[in-house]
TORKOL-4160 file (C-alpha; in steps of 0.2 Angstrom, whole numbers, padded with zeros to 4 digits, m for minus):
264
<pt num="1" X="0218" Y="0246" Z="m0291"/>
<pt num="2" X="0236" Y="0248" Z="m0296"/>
<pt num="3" X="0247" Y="0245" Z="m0280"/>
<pt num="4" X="0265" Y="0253" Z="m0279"/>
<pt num="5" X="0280" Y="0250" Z="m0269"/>
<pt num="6" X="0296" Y="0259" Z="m0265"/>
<pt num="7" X="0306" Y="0247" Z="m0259"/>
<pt num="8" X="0306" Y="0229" Z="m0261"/>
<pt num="9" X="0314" Y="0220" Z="m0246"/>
<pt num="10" X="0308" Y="0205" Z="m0237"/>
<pt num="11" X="0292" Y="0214" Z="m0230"/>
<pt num="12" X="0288" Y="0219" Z="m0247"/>
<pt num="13" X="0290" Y="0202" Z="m0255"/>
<pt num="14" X="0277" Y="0198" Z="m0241"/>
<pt num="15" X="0265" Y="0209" Z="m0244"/>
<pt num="16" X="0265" Y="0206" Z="m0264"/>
<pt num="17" X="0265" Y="0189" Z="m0261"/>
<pt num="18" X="0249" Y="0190" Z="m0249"/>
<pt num="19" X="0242" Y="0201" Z="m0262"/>
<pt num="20" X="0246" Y="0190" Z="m0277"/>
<pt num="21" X="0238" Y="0175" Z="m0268"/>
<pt num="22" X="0222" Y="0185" Z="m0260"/>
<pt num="23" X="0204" Y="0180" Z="m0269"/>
<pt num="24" X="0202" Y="0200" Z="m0272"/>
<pt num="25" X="0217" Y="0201" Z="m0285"/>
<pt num="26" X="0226" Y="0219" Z="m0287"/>
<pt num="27" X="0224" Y="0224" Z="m0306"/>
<pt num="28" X="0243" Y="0228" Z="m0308"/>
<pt num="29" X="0258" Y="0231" Z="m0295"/>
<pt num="30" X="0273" Y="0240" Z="m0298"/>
<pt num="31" X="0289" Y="0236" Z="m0290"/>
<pt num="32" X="0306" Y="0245" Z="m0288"/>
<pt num="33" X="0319" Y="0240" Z="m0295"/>
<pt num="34" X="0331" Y="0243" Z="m0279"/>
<pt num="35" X="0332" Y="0227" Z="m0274"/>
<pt num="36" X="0332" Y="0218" Z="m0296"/>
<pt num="37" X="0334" Y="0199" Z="m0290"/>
<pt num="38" X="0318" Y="0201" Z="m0278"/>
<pt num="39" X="0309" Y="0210" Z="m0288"/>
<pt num="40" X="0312" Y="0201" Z="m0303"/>
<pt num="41" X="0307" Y="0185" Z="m0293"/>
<pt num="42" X="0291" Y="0190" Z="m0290"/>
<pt num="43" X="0288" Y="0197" Z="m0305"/>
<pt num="44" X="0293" Y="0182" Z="m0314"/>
<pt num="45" X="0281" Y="0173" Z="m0302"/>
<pt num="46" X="0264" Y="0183" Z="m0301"/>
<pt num="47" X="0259" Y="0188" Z="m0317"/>
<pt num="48" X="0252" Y="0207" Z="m0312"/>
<pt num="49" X="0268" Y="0211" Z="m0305"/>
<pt num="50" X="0279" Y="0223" Z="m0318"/>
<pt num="51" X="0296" Y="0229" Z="m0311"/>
<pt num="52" X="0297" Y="0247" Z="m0313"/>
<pt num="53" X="0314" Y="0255" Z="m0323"/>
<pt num="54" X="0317" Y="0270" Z="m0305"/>
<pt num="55" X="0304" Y="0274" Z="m0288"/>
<pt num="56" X="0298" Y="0288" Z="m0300"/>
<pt num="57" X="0289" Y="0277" Z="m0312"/>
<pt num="58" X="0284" Y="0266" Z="m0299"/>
<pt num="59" X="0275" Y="0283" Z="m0291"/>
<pt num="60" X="0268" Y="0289" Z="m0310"/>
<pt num="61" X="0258" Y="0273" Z="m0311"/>
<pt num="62" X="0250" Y="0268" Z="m0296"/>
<pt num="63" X="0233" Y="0274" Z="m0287"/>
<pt num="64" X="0241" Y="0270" Z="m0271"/>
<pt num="65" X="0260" Y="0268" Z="m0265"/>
<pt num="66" X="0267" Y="0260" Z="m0250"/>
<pt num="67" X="0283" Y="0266" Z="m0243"/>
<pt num="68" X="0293" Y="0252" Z="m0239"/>
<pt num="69" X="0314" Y="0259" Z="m0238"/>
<pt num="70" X="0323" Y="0256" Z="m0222"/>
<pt num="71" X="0321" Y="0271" Z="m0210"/>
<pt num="72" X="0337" Y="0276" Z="m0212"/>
<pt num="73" X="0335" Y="0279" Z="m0231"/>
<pt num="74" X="0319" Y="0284" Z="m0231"/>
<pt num="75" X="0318" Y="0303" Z="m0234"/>
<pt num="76" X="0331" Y="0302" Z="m0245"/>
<pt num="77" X="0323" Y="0289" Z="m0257"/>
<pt num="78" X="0306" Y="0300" Z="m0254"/>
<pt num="79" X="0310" Y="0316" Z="m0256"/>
<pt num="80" X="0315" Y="0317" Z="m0274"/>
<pt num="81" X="0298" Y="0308" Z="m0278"/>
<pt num="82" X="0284" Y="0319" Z="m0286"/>
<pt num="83" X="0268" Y="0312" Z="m0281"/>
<pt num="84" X="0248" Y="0319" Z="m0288"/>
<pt num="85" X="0233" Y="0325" Z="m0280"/>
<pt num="86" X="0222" Y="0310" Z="m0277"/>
<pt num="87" X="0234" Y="0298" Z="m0275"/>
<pt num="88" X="0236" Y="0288" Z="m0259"/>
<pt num="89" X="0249" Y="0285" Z="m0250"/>
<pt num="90" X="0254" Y="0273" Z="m0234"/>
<pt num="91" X="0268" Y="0270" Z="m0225"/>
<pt num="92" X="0279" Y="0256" Z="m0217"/>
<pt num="93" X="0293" Y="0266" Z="m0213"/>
<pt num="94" X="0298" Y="0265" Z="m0197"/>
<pt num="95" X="0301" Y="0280" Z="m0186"/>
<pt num="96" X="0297" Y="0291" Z="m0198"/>
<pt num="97" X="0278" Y="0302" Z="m0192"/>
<pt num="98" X="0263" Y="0300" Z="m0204"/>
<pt num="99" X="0264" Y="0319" Z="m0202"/>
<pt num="100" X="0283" Y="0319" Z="m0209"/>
<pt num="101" X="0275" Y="0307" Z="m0222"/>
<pt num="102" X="0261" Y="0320" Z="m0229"/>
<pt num="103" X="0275" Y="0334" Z="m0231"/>
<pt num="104" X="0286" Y="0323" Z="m0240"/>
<pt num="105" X="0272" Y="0317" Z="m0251"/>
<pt num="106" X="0263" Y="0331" Z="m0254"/>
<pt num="107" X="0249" Y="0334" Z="m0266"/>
<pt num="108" X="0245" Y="0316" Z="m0262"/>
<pt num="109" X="0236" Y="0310" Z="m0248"/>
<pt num="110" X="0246" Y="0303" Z="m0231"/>
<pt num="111" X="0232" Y="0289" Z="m0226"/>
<pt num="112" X="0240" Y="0278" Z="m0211"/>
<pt num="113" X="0254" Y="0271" Z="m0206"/>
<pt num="114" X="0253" Y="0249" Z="m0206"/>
<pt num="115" X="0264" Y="0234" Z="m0197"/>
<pt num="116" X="0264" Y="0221" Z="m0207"/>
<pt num="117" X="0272" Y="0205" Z="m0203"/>
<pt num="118" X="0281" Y="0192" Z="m0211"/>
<pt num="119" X="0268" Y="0180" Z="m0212"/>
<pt num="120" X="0255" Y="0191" Z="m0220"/>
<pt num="121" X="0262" Y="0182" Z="m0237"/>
<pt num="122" X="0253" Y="0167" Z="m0231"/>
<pt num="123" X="0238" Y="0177" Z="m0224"/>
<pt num="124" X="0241" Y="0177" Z="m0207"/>
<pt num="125" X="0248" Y="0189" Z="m0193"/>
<pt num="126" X="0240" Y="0207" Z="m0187"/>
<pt num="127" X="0243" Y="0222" Z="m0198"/>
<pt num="128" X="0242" Y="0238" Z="m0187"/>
<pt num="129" X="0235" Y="0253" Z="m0196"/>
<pt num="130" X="0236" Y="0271" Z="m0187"/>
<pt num="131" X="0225" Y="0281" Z="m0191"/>
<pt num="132" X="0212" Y="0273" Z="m0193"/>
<pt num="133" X="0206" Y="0272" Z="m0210"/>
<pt num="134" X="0195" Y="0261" Z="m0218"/>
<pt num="135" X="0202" Y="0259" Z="m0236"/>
<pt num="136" X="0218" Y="0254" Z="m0230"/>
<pt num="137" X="0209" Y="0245" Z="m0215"/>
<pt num="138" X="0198" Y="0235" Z="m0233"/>
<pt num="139" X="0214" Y="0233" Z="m0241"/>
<pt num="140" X="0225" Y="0225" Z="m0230"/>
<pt num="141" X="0212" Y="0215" Z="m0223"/>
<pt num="142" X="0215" Y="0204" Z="m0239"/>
<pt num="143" X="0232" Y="0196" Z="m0231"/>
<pt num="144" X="0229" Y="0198" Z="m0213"/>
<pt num="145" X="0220" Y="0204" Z="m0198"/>
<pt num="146" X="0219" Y="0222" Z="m0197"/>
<pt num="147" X="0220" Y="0230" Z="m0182"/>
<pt num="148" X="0215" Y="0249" Z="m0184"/>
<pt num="149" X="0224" Y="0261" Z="m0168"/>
<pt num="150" X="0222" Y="0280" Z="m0164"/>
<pt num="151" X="0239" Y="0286" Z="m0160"/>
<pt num="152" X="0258" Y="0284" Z="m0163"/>
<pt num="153" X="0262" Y="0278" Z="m0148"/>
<pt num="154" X="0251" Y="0261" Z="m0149"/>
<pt num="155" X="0260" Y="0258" Z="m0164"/>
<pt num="156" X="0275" Y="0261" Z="m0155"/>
<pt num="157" X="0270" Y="0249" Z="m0142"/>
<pt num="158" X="0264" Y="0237" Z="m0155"/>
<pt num="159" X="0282" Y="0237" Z="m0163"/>
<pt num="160" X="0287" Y="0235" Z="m0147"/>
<pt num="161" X="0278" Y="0217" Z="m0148"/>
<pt num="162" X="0286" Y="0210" Z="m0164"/>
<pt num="163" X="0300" Y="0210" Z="m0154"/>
<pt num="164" X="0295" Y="0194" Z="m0148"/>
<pt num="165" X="0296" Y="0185" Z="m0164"/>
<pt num="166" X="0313" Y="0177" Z="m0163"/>
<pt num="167" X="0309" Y="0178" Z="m0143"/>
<pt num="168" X="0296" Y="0163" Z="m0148"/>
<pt num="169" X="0303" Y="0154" Z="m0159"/>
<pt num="170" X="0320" Y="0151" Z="m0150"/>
<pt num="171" X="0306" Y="0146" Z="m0137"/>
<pt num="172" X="0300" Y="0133" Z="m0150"/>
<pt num="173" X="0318" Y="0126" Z="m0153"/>
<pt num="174" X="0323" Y="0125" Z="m0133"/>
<pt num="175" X="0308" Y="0114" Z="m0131"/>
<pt num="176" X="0311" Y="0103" Z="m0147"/>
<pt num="177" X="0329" Y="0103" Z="m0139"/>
<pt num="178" X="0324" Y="0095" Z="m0122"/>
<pt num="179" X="0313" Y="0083" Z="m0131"/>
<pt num="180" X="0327" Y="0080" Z="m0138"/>
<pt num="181" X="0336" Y="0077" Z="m0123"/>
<pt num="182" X="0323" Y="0064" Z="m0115"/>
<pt num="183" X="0328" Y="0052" Z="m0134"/>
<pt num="184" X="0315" Y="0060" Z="m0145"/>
<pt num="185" X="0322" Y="0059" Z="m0163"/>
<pt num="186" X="0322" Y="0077" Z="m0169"/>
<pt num="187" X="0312" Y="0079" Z="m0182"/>
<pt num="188" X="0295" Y="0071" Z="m0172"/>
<pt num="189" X="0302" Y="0086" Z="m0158"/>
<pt num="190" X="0302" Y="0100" Z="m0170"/>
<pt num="191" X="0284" Y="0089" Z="m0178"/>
<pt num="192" X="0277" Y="0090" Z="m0162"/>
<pt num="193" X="0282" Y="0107" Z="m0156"/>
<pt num="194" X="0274" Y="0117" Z="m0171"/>
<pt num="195" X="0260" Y="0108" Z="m0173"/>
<pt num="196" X="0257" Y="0109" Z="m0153"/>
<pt num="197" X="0259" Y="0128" Z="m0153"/>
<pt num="198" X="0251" Y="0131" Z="m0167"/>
<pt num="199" X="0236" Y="0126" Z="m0163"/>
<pt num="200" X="0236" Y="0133" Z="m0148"/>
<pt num="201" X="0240" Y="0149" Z="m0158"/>
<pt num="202" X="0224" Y="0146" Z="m0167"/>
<pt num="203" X="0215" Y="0145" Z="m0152"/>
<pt num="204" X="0222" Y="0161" Z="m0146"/>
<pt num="205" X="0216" Y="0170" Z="m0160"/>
<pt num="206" X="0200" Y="0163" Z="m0158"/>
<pt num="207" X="0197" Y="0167" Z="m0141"/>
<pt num="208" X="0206" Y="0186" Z="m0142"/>
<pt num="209" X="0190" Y="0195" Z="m0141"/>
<pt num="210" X="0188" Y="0188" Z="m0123"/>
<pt num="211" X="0206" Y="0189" Z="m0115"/>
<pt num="212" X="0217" Y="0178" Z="m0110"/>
<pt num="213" X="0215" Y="0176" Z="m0092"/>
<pt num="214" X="0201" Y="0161" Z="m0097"/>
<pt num="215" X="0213" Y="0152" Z="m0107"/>
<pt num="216" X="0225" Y="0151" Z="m0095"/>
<pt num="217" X="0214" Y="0149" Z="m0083"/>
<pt num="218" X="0205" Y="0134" Z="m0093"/>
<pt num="219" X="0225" Y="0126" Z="m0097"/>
<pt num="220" X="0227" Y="0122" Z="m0078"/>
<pt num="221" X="0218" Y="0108" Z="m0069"/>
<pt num="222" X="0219" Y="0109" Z="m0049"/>
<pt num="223" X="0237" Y="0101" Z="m0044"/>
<pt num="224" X="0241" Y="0096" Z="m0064"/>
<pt num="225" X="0256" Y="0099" Z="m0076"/>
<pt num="226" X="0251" Y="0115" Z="m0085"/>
<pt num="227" X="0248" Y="0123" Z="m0067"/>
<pt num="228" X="0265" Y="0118" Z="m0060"/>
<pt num="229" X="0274" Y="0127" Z="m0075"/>
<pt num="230" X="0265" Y="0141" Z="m0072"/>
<pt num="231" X="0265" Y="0142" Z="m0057"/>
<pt num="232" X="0287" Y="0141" Z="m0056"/>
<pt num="233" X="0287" Y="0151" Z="m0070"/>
<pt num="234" X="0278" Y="0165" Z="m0061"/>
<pt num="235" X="0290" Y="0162" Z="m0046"/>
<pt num="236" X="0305" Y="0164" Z="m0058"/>
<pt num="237" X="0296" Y="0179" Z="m0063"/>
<pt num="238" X="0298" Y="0175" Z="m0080"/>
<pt num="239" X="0282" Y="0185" Z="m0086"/>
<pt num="240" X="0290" Y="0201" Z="m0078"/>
<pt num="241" X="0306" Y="0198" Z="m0087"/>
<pt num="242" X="0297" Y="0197" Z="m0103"/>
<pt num="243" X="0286" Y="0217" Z="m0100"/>
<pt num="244" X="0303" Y="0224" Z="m0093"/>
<pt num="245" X="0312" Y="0218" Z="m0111"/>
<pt num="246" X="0293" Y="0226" Z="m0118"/>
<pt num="247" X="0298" Y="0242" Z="m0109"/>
<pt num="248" X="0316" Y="0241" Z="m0116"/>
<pt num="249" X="0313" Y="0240" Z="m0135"/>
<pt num="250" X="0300" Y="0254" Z="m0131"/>
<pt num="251" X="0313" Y="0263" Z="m0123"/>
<pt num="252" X="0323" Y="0261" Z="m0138"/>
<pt num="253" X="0310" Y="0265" Z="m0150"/>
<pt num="254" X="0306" Y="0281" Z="m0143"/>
<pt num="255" X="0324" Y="0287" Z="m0139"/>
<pt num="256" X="0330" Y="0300" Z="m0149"/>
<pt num="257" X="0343" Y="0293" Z="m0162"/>
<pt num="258" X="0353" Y="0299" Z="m0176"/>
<pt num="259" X="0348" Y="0283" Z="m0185"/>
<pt num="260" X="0332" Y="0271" Z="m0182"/>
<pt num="261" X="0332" Y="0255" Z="m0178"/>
<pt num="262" X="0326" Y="0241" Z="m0190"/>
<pt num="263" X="0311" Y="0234" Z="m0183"/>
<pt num="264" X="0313" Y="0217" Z="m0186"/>
């Protein structure tokens, strides 16, 4: 398969590189040249990666093409672009309807809209997909966990939830800060922090399927640590704080606005 991309911006660069580093290889992806130091990076870098000379070439060449241009920019850099019948098309435009999507591409197919995360260049992280649709389901399968959804508005809502990215780590860095605080050297603070969350990030994951009521549940002891924080967290309403700053971002998502958010 021949992969393009219009637009080449951080979340690109993640994608390409997940794709570069997968076991099923791409046969070639085209890059453009918007963004020429990224894109030459990578190109330099991956072997299969060419930089295209404008978006159109980037369109001529490739079986499928992921639209990758900031919200705000996005039928603008779109519109001009002459795509074919049997080509395939996805989207990670935010705000912008797959429905708006399949009239700006026409003849080529609108398949889904996709979430990728920054960490899919490492493998990792949930990739929503809406519709669902199993080519791009097989597809970005390759660099991370796809998550296949009916509507818009569950991808709304799971937009709504990479909102707690920076949420978490500054989470990460206020507990390395009190370790900190009690004489731990920082480094062994921010050692232990990440190593301690992420393996109970790994856990999570493994566990998904059957909720998280039991983790929690099995993290407590009767009159122990873990059920103390929980339980004056809970009092402090901390956990309602965090689905009423949810409901804000999805507020702010589904407002009508001259100009789109960045979801990031």
């Amino acid at each position: 398969m021949k992969l393009g991309f219009v637009g080449t911006g951080e979340i690109t660069a993640a994608m390409v590189t997940g794709f570069c580093t997968a076991p099923h290889r791409l046969d070639r992806i085209y890059l453009s040249p918007r963004n020429a130091e990224k894109a030459a990076a990578l190109a330099e870098r991956f072997p299969e990666v060419e930089v295209a000379p404008d978006n159109q070439a980037v369109v001529d060449q490739a079986d499928w093409v992921v639209l990758a241009v900031r919200p705000q920019v996005a039928r603008e850099v779109v519109a001009p672009l002459d795509f074919r019948v049997g080509q395939g098309v996805v989207s990670v435009v935010a705000d912008l309807p797959l429905v708006t999507v399949a009239e700006l591409v026409a003849p080529a197919e609108a398949l889904a809209q996709v979430v990728p995360l920054p960490p899919v260049a490492r493998h990792l992280g949930p990739i929503a997909i809406c519709p669902p649709c199993e080519p791009v389901a097989e597809l970005f399968g390759r660099i991370g966990t796809a998550v296949e959804v009916e509507s818009a508005g569950q991808i709304d809502a799971f937009w709504s939830a990479t909102a707690l990215m920076a949420p978490y780590y500054a989470l990460l860095g206020r507990s390395a800060d009190w370790l900190s605080q009690q004489g731990v050297p920082r480094q062994a603070a921010d050692r232990y922090v990440g190593a301690m969350f992420n393996a109970l990030s790994v856990t999570a994951l493994e566990a998904s399927t059957a909720g998280f009521d039991g983790l929690t549940a099995a993290s407590k002891t009767a009159g122990g640590l873990n059920e103390q924080a929980l339980q004056a967290l809970n009092e402090d309403g901390w956990y309602d704080d965090v689905s009423r700053t949810l409901d804000a971002v999805l507020a702010r998502l589904r407002a009508p606005s001259a100009v789109a958010p960045d979801r990031a």
